[in-house]
C-alpha positions in Angstrom: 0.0 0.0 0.0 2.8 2.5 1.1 6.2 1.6 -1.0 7.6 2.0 -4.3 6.2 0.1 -7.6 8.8 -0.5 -10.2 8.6 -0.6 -14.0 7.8 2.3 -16.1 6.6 4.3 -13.3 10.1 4.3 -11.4 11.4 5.1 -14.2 9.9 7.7 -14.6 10.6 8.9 -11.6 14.1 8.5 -12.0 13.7 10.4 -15.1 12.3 13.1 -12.7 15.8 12.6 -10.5 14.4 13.9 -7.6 10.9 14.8 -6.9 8.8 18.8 -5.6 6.8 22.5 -5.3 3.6 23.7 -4.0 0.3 25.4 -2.7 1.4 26.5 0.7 -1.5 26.4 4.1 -0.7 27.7 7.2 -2.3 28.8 9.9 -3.5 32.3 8.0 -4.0 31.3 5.0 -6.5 30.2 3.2 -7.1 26.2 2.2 -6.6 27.4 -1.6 -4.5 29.4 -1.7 -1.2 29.6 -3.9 1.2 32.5 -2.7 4.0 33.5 -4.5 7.3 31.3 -3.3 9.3 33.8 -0.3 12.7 35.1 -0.9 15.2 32.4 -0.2 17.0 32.8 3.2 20.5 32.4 4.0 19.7 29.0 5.8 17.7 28.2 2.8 20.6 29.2 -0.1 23.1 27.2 2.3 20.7 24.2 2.3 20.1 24.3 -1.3 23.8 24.8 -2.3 24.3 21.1 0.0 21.6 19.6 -2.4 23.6 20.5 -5.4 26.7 18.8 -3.9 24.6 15.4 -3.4 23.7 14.7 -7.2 27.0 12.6 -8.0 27.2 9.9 -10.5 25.5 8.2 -12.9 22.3 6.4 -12.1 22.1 2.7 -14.0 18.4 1.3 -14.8 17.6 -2.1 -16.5 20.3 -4.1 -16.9 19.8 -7.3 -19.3 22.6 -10.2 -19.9 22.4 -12.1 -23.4 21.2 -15.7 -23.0 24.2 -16.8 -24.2 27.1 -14.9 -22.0 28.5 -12.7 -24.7 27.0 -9.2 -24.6 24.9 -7.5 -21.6 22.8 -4.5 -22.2 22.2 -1.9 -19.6 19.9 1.7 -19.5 21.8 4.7 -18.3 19.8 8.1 -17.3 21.5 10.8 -19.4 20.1 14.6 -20.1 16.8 14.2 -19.4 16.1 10.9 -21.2 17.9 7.8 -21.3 20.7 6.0 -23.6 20.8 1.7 -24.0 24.4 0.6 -23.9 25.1 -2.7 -25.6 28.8 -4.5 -25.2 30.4 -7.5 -25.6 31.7 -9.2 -22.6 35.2 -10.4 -22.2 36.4 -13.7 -21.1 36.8 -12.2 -17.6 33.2 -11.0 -17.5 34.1 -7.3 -18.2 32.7 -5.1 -20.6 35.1 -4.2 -23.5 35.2 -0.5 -24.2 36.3 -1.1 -27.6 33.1 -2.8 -28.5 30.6 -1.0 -26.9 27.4 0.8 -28.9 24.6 3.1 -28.4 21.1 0.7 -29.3 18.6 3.5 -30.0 15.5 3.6 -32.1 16.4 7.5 -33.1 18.0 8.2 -36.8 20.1 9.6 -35.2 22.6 9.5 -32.5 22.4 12.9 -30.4 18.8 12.5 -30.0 18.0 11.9 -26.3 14.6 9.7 -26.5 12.8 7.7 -23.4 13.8 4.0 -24.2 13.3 1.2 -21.4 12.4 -1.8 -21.0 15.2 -4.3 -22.2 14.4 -8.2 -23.7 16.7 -10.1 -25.2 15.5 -13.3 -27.8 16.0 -16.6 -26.8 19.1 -16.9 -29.7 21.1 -14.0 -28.3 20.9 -12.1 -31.5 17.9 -9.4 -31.0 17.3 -6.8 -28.4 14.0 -6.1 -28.1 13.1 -2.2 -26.2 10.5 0.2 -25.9 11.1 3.8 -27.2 9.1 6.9 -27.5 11.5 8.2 -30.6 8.9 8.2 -32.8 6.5 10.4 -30.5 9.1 12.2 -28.4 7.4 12.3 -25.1 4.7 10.5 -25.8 4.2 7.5 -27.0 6.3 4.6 -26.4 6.7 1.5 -29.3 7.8 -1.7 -28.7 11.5 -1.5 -31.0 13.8 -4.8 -32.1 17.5 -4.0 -33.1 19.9 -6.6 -34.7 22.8 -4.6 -33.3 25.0 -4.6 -36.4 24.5 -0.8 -37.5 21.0 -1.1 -39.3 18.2 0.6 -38.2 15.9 -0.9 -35.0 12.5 -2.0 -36.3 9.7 -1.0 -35.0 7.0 -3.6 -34.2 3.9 -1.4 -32.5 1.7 1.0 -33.6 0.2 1.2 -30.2 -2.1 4.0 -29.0 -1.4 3.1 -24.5 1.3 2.2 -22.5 3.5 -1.1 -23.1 5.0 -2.6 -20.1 7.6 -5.6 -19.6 8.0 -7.4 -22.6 9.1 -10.9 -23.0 10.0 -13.2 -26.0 8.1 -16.7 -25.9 10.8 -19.7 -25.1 10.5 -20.1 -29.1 11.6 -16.6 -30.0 8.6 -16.0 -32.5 6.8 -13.8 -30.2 6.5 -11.0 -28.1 3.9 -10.6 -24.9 4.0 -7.6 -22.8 1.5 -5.7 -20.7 -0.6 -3.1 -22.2 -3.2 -0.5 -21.3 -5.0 0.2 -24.3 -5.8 4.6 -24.2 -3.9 4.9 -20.9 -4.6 8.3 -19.4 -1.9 7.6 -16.9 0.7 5.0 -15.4 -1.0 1.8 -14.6 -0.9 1.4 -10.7 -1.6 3.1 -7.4 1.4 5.2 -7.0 0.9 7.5 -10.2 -1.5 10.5 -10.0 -5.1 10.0 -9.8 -7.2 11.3 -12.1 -9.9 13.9 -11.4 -12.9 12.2 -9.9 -15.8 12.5 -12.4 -18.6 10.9 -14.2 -19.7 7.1 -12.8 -16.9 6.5 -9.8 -15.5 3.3 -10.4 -17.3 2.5 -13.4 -16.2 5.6 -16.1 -12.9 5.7 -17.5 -11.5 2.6 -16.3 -8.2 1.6 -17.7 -7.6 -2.5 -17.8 -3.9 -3.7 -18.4 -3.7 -7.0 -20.3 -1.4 -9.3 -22.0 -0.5 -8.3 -25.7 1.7 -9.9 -28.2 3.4 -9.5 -31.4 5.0 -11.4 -33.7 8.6 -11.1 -33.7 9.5 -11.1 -37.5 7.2 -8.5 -38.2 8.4 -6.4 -41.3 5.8 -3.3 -40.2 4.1 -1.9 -36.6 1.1 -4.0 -35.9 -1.7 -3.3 -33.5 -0.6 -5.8 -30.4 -3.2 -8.5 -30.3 -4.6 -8.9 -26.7 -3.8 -12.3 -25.9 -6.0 -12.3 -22.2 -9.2 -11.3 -21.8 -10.9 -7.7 -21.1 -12.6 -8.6 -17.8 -9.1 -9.1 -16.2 -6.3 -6.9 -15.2 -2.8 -8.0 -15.6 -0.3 -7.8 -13.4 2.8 -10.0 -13.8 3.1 -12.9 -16.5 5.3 -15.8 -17.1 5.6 -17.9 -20.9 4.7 -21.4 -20.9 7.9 -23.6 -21.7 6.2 -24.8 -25.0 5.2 -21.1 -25.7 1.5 -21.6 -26.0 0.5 -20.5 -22.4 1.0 -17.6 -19.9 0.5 -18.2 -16.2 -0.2 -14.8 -14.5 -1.5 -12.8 -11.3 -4.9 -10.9 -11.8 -7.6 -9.5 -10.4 -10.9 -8.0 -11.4 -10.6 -4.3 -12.8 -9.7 -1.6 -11.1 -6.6 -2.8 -10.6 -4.6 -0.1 -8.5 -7.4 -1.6 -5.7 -7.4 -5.1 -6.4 -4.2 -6.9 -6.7 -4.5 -8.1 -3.3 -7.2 -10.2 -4.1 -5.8 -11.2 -7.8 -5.8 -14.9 -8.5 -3.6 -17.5 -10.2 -4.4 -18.2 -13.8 -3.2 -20.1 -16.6 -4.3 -19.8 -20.3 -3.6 -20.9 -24.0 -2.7 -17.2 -25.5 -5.0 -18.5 -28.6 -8.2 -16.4 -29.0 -11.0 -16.9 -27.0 -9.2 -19.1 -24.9 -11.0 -19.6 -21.1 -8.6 -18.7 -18.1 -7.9 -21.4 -15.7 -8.0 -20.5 -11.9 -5.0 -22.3 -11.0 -5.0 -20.6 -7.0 -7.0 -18.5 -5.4 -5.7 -17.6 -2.1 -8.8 -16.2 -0.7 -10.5 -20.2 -0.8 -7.4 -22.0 0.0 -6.6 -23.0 3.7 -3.5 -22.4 5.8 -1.0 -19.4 6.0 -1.3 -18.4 2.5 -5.5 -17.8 3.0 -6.3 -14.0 2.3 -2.7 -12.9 1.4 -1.0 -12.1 -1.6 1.1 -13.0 -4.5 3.3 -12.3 -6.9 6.2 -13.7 -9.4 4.6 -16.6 -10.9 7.0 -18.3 -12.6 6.7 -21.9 -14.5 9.0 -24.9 -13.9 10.9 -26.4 -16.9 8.3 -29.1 -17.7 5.6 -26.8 -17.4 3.6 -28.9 -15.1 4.1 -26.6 -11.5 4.2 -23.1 -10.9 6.3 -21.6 -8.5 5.4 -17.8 -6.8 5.8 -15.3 -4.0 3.0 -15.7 -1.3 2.9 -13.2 2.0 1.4 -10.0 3.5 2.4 -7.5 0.9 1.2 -4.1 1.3 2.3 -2.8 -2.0 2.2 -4.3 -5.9 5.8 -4.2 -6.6 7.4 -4.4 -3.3 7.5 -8.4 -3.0 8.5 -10.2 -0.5 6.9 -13.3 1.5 7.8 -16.8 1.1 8.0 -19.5 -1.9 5.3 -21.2 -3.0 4.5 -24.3 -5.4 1.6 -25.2 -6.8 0.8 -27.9 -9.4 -0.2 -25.9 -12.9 -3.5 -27.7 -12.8 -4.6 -26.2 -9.6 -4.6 -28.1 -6.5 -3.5 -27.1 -2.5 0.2 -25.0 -3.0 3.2 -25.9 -1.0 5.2 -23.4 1.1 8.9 -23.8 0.3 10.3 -21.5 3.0 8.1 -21.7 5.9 9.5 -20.6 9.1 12.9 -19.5 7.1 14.2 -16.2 8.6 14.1 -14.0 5.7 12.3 -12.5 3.1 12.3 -14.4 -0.8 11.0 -11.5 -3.7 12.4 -12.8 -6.8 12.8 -16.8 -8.4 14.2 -18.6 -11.5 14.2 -22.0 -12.0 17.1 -24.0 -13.1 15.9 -27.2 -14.1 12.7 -29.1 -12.3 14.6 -29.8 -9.1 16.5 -26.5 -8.9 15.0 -22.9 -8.0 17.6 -19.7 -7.8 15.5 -17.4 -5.3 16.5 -13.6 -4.4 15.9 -12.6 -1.1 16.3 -10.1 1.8 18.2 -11.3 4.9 18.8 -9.2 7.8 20.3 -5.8 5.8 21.5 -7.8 3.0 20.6 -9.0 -0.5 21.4 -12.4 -1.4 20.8 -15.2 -4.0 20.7 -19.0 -3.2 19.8 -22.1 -4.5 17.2 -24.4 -3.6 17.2 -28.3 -4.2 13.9 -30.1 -4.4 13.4 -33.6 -4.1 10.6 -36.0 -4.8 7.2 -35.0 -5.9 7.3 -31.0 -6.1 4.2 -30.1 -5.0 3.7 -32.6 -2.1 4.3 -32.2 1.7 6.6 -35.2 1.3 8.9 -33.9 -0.8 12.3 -32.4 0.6 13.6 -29.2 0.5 17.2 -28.2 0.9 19.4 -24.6 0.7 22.5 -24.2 -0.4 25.0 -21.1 0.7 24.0 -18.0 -0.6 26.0 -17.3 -3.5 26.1 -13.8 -2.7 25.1 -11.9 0.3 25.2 -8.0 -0.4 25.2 -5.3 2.5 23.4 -3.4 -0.7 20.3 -3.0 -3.2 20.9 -5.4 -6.0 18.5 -5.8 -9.0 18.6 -5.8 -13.1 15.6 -3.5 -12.8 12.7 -5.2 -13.8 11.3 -6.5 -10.4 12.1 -6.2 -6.9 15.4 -8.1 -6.8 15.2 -9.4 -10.0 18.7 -11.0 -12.0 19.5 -11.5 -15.1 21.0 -14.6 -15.9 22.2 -16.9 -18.9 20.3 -19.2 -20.7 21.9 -21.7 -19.0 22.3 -19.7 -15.8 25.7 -20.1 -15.2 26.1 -16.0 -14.6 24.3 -13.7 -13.3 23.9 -9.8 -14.0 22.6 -7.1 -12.3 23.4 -3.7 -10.9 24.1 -2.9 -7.4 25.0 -0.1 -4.7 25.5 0.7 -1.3 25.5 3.6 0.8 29.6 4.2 0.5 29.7 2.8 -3.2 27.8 4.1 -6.2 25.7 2.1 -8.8 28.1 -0.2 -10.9 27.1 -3.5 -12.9 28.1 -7.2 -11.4 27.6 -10.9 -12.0 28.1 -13.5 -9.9 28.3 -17.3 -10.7 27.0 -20.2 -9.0 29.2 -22.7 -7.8 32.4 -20.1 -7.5 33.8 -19.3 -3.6 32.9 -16.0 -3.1 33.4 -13.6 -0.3 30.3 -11.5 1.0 29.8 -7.8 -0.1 30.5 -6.6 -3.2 34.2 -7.3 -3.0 32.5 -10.8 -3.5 31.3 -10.4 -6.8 32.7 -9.4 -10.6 32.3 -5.6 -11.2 31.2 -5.6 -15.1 31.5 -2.0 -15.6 33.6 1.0 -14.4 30.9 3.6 -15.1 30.9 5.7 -11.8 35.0 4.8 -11.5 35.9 7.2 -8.6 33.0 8.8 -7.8 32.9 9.6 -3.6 29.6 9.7 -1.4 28.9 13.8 -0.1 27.5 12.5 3.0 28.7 10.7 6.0 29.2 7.2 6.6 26.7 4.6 7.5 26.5 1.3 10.0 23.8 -1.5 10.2 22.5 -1.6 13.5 20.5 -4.3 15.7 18.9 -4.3 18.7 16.0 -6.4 20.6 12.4 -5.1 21.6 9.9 -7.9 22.9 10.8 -10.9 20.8 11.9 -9.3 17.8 15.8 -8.2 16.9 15.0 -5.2 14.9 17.5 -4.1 12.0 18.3 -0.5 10.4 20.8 1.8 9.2 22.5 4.9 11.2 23.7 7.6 8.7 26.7 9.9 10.5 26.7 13.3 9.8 29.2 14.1 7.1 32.6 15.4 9.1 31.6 13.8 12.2 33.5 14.4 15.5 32.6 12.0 18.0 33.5 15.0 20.7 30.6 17.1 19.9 26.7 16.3 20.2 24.3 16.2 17.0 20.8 15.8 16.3 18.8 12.9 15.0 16.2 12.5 12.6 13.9 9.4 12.5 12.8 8.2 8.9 10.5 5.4 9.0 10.2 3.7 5.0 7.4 3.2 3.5 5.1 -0.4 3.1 5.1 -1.6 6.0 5.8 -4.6 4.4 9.0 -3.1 3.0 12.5 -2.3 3.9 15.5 0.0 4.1 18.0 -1.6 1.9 21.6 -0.1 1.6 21.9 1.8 -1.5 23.3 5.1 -3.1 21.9 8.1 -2.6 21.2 11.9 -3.6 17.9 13.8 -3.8 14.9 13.6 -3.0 11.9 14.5 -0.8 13.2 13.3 2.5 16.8 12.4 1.3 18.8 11.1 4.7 21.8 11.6 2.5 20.7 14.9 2.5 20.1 15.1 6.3 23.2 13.1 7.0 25.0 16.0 4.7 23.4 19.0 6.9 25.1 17.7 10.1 22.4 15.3 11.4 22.4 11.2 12.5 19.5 9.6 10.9 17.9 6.8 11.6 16.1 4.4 9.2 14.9 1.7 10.9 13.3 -1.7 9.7 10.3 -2.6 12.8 8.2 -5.2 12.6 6.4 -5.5 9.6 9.6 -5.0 7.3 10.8 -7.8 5.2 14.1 -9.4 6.0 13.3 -11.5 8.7 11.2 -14.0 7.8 7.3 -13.5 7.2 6.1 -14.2 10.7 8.6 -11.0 11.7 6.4 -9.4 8.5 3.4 -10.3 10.2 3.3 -9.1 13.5 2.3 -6.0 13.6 -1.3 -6.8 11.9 -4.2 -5.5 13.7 -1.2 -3.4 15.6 -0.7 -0.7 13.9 1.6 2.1 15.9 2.0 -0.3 18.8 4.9 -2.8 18.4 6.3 -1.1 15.4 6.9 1.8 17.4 8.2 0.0 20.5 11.2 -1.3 17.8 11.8 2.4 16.5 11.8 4.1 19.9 13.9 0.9 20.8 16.0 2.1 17.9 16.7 5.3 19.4 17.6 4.0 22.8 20.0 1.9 20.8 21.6 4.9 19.5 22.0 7.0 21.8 23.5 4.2 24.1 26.4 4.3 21.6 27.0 8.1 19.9 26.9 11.3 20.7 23.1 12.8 20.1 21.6 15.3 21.7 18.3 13.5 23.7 16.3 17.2 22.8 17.0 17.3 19.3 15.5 14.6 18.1 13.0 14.5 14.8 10.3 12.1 13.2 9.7 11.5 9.7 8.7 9.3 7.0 6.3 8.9 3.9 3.3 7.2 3.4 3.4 4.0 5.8 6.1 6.2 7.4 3.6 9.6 7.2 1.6 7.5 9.3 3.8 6.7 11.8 5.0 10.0 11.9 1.6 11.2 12.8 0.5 8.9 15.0 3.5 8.8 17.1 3.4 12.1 18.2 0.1 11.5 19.6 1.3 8.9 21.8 5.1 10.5 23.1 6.9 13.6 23.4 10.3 11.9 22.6 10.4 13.7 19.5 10.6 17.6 19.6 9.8 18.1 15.2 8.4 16.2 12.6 7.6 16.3 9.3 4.4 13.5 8.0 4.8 13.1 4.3 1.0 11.3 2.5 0.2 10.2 5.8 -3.3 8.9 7.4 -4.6 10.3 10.5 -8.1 8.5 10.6 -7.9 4.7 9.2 -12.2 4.7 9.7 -12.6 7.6 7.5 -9.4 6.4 5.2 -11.2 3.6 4.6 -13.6 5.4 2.5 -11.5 7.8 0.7 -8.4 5.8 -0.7 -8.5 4.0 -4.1 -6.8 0.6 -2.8 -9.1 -0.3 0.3 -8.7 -4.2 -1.1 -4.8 -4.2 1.0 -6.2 -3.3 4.5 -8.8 -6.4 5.2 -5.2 -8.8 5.6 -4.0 -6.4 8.2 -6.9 -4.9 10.1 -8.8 -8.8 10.0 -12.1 -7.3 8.8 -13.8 -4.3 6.8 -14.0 -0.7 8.9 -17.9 -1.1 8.7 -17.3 -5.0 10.0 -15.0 -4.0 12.7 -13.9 -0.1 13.3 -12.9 -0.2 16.9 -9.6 -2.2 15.6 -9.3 0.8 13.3 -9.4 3.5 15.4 -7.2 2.1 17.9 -4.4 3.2 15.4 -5.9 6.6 14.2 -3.8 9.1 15.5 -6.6 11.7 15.4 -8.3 9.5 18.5 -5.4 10.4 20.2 -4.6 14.0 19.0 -5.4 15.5 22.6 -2.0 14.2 23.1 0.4 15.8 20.2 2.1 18.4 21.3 5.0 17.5 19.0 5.7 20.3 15.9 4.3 18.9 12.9 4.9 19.6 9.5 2.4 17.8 7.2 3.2 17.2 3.3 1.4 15.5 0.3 0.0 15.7 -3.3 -3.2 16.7 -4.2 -4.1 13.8 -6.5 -2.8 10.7 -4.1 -4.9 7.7 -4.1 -2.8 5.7 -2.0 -2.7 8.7 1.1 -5.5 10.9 0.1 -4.8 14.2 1.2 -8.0 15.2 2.8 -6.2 13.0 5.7 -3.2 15.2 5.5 -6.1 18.0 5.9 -7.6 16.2 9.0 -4.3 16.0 10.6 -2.8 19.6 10.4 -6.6 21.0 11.0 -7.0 19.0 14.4 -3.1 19.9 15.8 -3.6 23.5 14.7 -7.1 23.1 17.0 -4.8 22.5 19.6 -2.6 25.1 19.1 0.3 23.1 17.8 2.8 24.1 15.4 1.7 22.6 12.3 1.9 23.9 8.4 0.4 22.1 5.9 1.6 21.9 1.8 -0.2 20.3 -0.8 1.5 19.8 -3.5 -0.1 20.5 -7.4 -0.7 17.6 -10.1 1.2 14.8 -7.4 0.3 11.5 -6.5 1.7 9.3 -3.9 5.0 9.1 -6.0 6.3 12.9 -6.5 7.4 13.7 -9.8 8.2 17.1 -10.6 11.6 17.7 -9.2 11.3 21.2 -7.8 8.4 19.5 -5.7 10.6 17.3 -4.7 13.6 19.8 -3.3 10.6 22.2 -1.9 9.6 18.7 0.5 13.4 18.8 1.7 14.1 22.0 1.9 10.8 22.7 3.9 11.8 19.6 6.1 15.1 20.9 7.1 14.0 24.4 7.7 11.5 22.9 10.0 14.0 20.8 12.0 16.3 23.6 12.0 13.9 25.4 13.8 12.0 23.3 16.5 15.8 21.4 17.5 18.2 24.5 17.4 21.3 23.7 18.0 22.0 24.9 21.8 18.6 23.5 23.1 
């Protein structure tokens, strides 16, 4: 509900690099009103003259390694648009300079276009890629370059937005997800549109699986290949090529992928879905929760998936599943294993690769299954992780997705932490390997040099109740350990999310930024967060505000047992899961003297009503509001807002579905009743992602200036 989607709408907030602006309400002025932005003040110049320091090398989105081993293909952000970067690899893994080539569907060369979306064909010999060349800045086509100098061909004419393409197993076609006429990105996190007309009924925008044939000599309209009752959400080929298996749910479906079902289907037209799961019927831990990945094994008769309490399309995590492809009770791969799977491939029938979160780290391993698949009898085993990374690792297409060979022997993807900038790896099973990313082959050298503009970082753990909690403590750039600092709180998104190590710059509550100005920050991972296994996921359902803030007030015992921060001077904040913490904790302790609640919720009964994804919150409140709302407003902040006394700056977008800002409204409008500090800026055109830059560095800069000026230095 409250974290980060990927696909075309991160990239097009990476295209953004940043994220803000806005209509300003304060205590005086009116609830519409749009004045003029002030004078910028010295503290103000000074902060924004930091910002300008923190934008250092170059980000690094999809990166896609030939089935055979021989060339790799990455996206790199570059004025304003993006460039595709094709190379052979060496026999050590490494890109070669000297053969190295722009892929582009422009005529010509110096024209910066939007082009995503990376496939390779199954014979190594294609790259297939979306690119808005032809309608700069407007509408994307599906592209397919041989790579030898001649001009890509273009396979769409589409009039929507194409998402994730895939070649079938044969190479003779193309499926990806489409949205015939989209108004806007597909999903929760992009801006709503203006209510109007029939609510829920006018206007609704259904993404489906299209395909096209590969060979085709001119565009073609994509044929829809599932049906128009059904949104699509994530799809995998059959192994013979005449099937999909894929996640969906009844349209609209930024409300209803956590009910969406497993299906399987011949992509022939007219063909009948086949419910293969659905988890609402089904028995045991997986009943009423969600999932995602579906991915089929080698001899196309099981299907493996992601099953757990997600909060967000997008953000994965949970445990592995199997379930025969004809339907039937699935099989939980991982249960009771302490960490968090998001991502699989399988490597034959008996062998599953599996990306997970563990602790604060990424890592891949290798599972061996034995015996009949789908049965209780059947044995499980895991091997070492092949890599476990104190980082974010990914190729970009899905939350700690890889790329790997044909044969998967290697392993691609791009990778950060907090000290080392983006750079492109691979990794191969069955080689010793060390952990971190000294531990892996560094493909590329394409932020060579590049130094972080903030301080330094250390993973932190410490114990509340039954739980170990994880996060990250940023240092303030220049620290001295002899003099005293403050420390601000951020609290990530989901909940069922976490805080993974990665490199940073801008952006609307950038702890890089923070840790640049001279503060600690904290970003902790409380219950709820994945990492730790999906019962540590779990526990704070019907809780909200309770035991997850038990862990982050735990969190700030923890550090101030151990460095120097000033007990007075110590800040709240977060966005969207971590808006609502923001808020609600300050109704139930003074500990923190400032905050800042970005797309928050004040009032969970009344949020109920007004969001556009009510479908998530059933799985974590155990019932509707109108079945149950006492379990509701024991977590809405505004039953306790008697008790804030806590400075509050409140932030959002006018058009977010996921965080509506009439709750932002409720907030501010209840602490200013109580005389409070409080300020309240909506922000023009936004939804629950921000992506107009100078909106963006407004949120920050408004942040800072409020912590600057309810913890003073000298308090």
């Amino acid at each position: 509900m409250f974290c980060v989607p990927l696909r075309n709408f991160l990239g097009a907030i990476a295209l953004a690099a940043g994220v803000l602006f806005a209509a300003t309400i304060g205590c005086s002025s009116s609830a519409l009103a749009q004045p003029a932005p002030a004078a910028p003040s010295a503290d103000r110049t000074h902060v924004e003259e930091v910002l300008k320091t923190l934008n250092r090398g170059r980000a690094i989105g999809q990166v896609a390694l030939a089935p055979d081993g021989k060339r790799i293909a990455w996206i790199q952000y570059a004025d304003g648009g993006t460039h595709i970067m094709a190379a052979a690899l060496n026999s050590m893994a490494m890109i070669d300079p000297a053969r190295t080539q722009r892929v582009t569907a422009a005529a010509k060369a110096d024209r910066t276009c939007r082009e995503t979306n990376l496939a390779w064909s199954p014979d190594a010999k294609t790259l297939a890629f979306l690119s808005d060349c032809a309608n700069e800045g407007e509408q994307a086509d599906l592209y397919l370059s041989h790579l030898d100098g001649s001009a890509a061909q273009r396979l769409t004419a589409a009039h929507g937005e194409l998402d994730a393409p895939v070649f079938s197993p044969d190479g003779a076609r193309l499926a990806f997800l489409y949205v015939e006429g989209a108004t806007r990105h597909a999903g929760a996190l992009a801006a709503m549109k203006p209510p109007a007309g029939v609510i829920g009924e006018d206007g609704v925008e259904i993404q489906r699986v299209a395909t096209i044939d590969a060979a085709a000599k001119e565009p073609q309209k994509p044929a829809f290949a599932t049906p128009a009752n059904l949104h699509i959400y994530e799809f995998d080929w059959s192994p013979d090529s005449k099937s999909l298996a894929y996640v969906a749910a009844d349209p609209p479906g930024e409300n209803n992928w956590w009910v969406a079902k497993l299906y399987t289907q011949n992509i022939q037209a007219a063909a009948v879905p086949n419910t293969v799961l659905a988890p609402a019927e089904v028995p045991g831990p997986l009943h009423g929760l969600q999932i995602a990945v579906p991915r089929w094994s080698p001899d196309g008769k099981a299907i493996a998936f992601i099953g757990g309490l997600m909060s967000d399309q997008g953000s994965t995590g949970g445990d592995v599943w199997i379930v025969s492809a004809a339907g039937g009770q699935p099989r939980n791969l991982t249960a009771q294993r302490p960490t968090s799977p998001a991502w699989i491939e399988w490597e034959d029938n008996e062998h599953i690769f599996v990306s997970e979160l563990a602790g604060g780290n990424s890592q891949l391993i290798r599972f061996h299954l034995q015996g009949d698949r789908t049965s209780e009898s059947a044995a499980v085993s895991f091997g070492s992780p092949i890599f476990s990374i104190p980082g974010s690792v990914g190729d970009g297409r899905m939350e700690l997705s890889l790329s790997p060979t044909a044969d998967h022997s290697l392993f691609a993807f791009h990778a950060s932490t907090f000290e080392r900038p983006p750079e492109i790896y691979a990794a191969k099973p069955g080689r010793v390997m060390s952990s971190g990313l000294d531990g892996v082959m560094r493909v590329s050298d394409i932020n060579a040099g590049v130094q972080p503009a903030w301080g330094k970082t250390v993973s932190l753990s410490w114990r509340t109740d039954t739980f170990r909690s994880q996060g990250w403590l940023w240092l303030p750039k220049d620290y001295d350990a002899a003099k005293k600092y403050p420390l601000i709180v951020e609290v990530h998104g989901g909940p069922a999310g976490a805080v993974v190590a990665h490199w940073s710059g801008l952006g609307a509550l950038s702890p890089a930024a923070f840790s640049a100005l001279g503060y600690f920050v904290l970003e902790p991972n409380p219950r709820g967060s994945f990492g730790q296994g999906e019962a540590f996921t779990q526990a704070n359902r019907k809780d909200f505000g309770y035991g997850d803030l038990r862990d982050i007030l735990g969190g700030v015992d923890a550090v101030l047992a151990k460095y120097p921060v000033d007990p007075n001077r110590v800040g709240l904040t977060g966005w969207s899961y971590g808006g609502f913490m923001t808020m609600f904790a300050v109704t139930q302790t003074n500990r923190f003297k400032a905050a800042v609640a970005g797309a928050g919720i004040s009032d969970w009964q009344s949020y109920y009503g007004q969001n556009s994804i009510d479908q998530w919150m059933t799985p974590y409140f155990g019932a509707s509001v109108y079945d149950d709302p006492a379990v509701y407003a024991k977590s809405s902040a505004i039953d306790f807002i008697k008790q804030a006394h806590t400075p509050t700056l409140v932030v959002v977008g006018d058009r977010d579905g996921e965080c509506p800002a009439p709750q932002s409204f409720e907030f501010w409008h209840a602490l200013r009743a109580q005389h409070v500090p409080t300020q309240l800026v909506v922000y023009p055109n936004e939804g629950h992602g921000f992506v107009d830059p100078a909106h963006s560095r407004d949120v920050l800069v408004r942040a800072v200036d409020w912590f600057d000026r309810y913890m003073p230095a000298g308090q």
